[in-house]
C-alpha positions as CSV (number, residue, x, y, z in Angstrom):
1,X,13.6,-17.4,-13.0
2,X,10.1,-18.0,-13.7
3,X,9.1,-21.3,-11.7
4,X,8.0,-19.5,-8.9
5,X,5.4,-17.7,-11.1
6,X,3.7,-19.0,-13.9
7,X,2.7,-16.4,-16.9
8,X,-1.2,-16.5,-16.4
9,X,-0.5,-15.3,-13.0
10,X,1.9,-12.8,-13.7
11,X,-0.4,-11.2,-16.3
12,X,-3.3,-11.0,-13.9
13,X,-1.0,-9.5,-11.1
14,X,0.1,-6.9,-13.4
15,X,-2.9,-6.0,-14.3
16,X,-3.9,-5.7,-10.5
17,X,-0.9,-3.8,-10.1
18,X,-2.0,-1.6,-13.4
19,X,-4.6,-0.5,-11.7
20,X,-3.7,0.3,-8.3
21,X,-1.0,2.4,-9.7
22,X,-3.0,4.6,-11.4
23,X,-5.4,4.9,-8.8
24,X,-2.3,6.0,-6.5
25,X,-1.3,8.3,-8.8
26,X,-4.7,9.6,-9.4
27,X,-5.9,10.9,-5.8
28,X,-2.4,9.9,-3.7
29,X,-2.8,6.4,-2.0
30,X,-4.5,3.5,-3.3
31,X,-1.6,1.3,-4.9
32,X,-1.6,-1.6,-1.7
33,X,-5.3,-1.0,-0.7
34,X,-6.3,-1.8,-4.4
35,X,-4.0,-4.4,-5.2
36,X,-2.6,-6.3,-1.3
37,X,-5.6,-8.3,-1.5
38,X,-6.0,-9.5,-4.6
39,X,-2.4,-10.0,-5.0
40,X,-2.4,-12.5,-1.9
41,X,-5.8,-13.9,-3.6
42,X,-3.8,-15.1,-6.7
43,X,-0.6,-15.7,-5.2
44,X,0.4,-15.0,-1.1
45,X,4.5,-14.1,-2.4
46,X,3.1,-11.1,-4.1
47,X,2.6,-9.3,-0.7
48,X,4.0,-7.7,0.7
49,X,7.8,-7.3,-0.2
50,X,7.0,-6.9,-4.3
51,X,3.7,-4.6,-3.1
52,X,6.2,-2.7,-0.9
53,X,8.6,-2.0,-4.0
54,X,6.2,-1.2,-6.5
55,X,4.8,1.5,-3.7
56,X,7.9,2.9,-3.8
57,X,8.1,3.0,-7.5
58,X,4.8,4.8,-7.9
59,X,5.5,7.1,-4.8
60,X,8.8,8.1,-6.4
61,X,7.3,9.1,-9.6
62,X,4.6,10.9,-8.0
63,X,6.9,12.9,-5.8
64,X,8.7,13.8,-8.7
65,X,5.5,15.3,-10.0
66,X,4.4,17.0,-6.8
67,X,8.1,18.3,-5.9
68,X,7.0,21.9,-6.3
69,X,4.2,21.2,-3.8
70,X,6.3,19.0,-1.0
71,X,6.2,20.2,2.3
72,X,7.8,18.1,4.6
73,X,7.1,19.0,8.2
74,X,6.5,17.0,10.9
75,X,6.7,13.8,9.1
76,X,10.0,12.5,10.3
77,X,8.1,11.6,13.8
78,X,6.3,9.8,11.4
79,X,8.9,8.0,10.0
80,X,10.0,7.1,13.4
81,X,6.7,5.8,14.8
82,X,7.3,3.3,11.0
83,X,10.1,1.6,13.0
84,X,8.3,-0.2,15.6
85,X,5.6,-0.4,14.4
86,X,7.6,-2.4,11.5
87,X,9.1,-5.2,13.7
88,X,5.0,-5.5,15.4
89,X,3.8,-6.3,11.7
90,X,7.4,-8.2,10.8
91,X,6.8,-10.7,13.1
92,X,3.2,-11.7,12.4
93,X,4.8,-12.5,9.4
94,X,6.9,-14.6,10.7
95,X,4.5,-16.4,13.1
96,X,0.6,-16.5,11.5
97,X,-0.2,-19.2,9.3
98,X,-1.1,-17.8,6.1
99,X,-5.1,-18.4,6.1
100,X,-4.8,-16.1,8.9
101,X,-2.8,-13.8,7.3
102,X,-5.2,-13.9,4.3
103,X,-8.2,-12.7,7.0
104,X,-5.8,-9.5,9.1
105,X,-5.1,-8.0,5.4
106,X,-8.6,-8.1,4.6
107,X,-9.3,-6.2,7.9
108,X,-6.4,-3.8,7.2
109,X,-8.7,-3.1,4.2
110,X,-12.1,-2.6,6.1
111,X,-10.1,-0.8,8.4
112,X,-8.6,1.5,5.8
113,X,-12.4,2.0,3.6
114,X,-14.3,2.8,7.1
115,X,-11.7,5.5,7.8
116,X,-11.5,6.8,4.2
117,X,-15.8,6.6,4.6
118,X,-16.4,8.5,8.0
119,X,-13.4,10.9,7.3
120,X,-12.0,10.8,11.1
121,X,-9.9,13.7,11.6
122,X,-7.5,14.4,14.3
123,X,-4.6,16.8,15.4
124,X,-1.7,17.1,13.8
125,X,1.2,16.9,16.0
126,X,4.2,15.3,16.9
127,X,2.0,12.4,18.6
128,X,-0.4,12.0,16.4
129,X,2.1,11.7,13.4
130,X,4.2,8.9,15.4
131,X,0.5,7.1,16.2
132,X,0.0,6.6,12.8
133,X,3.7,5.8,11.6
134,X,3.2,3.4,14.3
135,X,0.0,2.0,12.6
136,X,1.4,2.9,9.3
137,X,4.2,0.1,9.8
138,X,2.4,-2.3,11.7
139,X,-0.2,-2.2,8.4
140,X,2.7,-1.6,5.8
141,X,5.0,-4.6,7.0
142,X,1.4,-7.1,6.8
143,X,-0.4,-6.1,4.0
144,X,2.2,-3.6,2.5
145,X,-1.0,-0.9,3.1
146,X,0.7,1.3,5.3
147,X,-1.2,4.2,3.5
148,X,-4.5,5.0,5.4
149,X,-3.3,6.3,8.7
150,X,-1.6,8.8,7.3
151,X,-3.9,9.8,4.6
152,X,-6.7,10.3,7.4
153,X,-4.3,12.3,9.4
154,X,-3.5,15.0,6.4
155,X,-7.0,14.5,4.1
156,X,-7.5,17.9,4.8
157,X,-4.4,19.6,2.9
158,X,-4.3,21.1,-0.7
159,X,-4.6,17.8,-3.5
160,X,-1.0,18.8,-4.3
161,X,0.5,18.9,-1.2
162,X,-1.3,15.6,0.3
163,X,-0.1,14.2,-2.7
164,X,3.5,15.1,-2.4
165,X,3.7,14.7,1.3
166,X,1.9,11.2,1.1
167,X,4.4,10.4,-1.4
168,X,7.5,11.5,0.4
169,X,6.6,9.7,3.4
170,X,5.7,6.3,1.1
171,X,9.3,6.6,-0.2
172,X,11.3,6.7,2.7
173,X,8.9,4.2,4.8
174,X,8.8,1.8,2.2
175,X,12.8,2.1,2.7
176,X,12.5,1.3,6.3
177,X,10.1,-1.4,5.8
178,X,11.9,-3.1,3.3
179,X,14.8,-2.9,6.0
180,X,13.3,-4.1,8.5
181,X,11.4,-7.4,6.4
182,X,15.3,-7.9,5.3
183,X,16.5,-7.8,8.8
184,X,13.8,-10.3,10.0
185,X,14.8,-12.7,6.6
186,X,11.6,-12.2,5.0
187,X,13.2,-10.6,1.7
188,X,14.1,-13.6,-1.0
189,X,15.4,-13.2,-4.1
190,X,12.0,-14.3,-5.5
191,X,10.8,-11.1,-4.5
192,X,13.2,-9.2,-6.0
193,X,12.7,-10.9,-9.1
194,X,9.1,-10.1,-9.2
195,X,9.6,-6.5,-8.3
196,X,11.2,-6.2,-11.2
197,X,8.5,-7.8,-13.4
198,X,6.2,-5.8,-12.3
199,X,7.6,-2.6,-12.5
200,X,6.3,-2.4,-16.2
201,X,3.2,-1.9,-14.9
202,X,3.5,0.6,-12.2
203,X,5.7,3.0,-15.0
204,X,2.6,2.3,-17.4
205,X,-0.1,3.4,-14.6
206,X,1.9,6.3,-13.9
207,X,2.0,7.1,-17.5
208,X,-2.0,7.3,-18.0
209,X,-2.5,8.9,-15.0
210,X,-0.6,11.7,-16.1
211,X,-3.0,12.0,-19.2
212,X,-5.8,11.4,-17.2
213,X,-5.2,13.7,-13.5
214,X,-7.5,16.9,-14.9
215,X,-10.3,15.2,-16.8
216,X,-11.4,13.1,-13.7
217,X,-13.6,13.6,-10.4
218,X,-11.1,12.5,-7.8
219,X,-14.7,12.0,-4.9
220,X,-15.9,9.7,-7.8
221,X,-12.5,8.2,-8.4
222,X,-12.2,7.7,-4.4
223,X,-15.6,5.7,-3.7
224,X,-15.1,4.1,-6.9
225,X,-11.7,2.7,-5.0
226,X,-13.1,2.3,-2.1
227,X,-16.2,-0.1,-3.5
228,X,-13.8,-2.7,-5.1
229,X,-11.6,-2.6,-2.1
230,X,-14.3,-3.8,0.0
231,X,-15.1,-6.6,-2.6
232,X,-11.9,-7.7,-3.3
233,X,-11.0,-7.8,0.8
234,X,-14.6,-9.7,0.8
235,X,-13.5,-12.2,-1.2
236,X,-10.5,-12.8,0.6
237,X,-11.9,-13.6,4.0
238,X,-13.8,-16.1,2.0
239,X,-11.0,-17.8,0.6
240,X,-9.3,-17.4,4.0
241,X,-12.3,-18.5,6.2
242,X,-12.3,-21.7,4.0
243,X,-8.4,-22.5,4.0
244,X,-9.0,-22.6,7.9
245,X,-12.4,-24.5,7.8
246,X,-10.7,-27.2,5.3
């Protein structure tokens, strides 16, 4: 069970995944940005099929915390847009060599920090909420970060309620995703296995959280997150750029 992941490695992916829980859980997406790069840094199987279930994990938990403040509308076209844009990201899977992959989830993560950074807003609407399910899966089903387009999209609700709704759409999409990644054969066993390793982790981020949500500043938490997110995707498009160079 454990020869396709040796215990130095799992201790430093939980640790990883430690911390991006409780950041998600903190100020309502963070879990893949934080972790989806480091992750593939210390070993490429971690993302994104354990990534995707460990989002789902937190986002579950979360939702149950937020239920009171969940409301749901408009987010199914969301949901929807998640399906092709699932099979785009699925089958750069299949396809890109993995140096390559290495350098598009480190964009997903610029991507995501410039957005967070320069706040772009934008209607919401049927359209724009299938746009960014559309981007959401083409992101989720790469780097398992299918977070950002919708948190730009609905930044400006209530904490609670971008909280809840972020993590009602994270639960079903990570569903669909998850689908879709088995449909294309990209779900192994392996996966599963590490999932459930894991999951320690994500319950014990969750946990803390909890103890921590009303003695924090969530701006300082946020460009705190964003900061080591630009490191971490630094530092993998330079072990990327040299995989390709070498």
């Amino acid at each position: 069970m454990m020869s396709f992941i040796d215990p130095t490695t799992l201790i430093l992916a939980s640790i990883i995944v430690f911390l991006g829980a409780l950041t998600q859980s903190l100020i309502g997406f963070g879990l893949a940005v934080v972790a989806s790069p480091l992750l593939y840094i210390v070993n490429p199987q971690l993302v994104p099929v354990p990534i995707i279930a460990m989002g789902f994990a937190i986002s579950a938990m979360t939702l149950f915390r937020e239920r009171n403040h969940l409301q749901f509308n408009g987010l199914q076209y969301a949901l929807l847009g998640r399906i092709p844009g699932g099979f785009l990201g699925a089958g750069l899977l299949l396809f890109a060599p993995q140096a390559i992959l290495g350098l598009v989830i480190a964009a997903i993560v610029f991507i995501a920090v410039i957005l967070s950074v320069y706040r772009i807003t934008a209607p919401i609407n049927r359209i724009s909420l299938f746009i960014a399910g559309v981007f959401s899966g083409i992101f989720g089903n790469i780097a398992a970060i299918g977070g950002p387009p919708m948190a730009i999209l609905l930044a400006g609700q209530d904490p609670s309620k971008f909280r809840a709704a972020l993590s009602a759409f994270f639960v079903l999409s990570s569903l669909i995703a998850l689908a879709i990644l088995a449909i294309v054969g990209l779900v192994e066993m392996k996966h599963l296995w590490l999932s459930l390793m894991l999951f320690p982790s994500v319950v014990t981020g969750y946990l803390v959280s909890g103890l921590l949500i009303n003695h924090v500043d969530k701006n300082k938490t946020r460009i705190v997150t964003l900061i080591l997110c630009s490191i971490s995707a630094t530092l993998l498009v330079v072990k990327s750029t040299s995989a390709l160079i070498n």
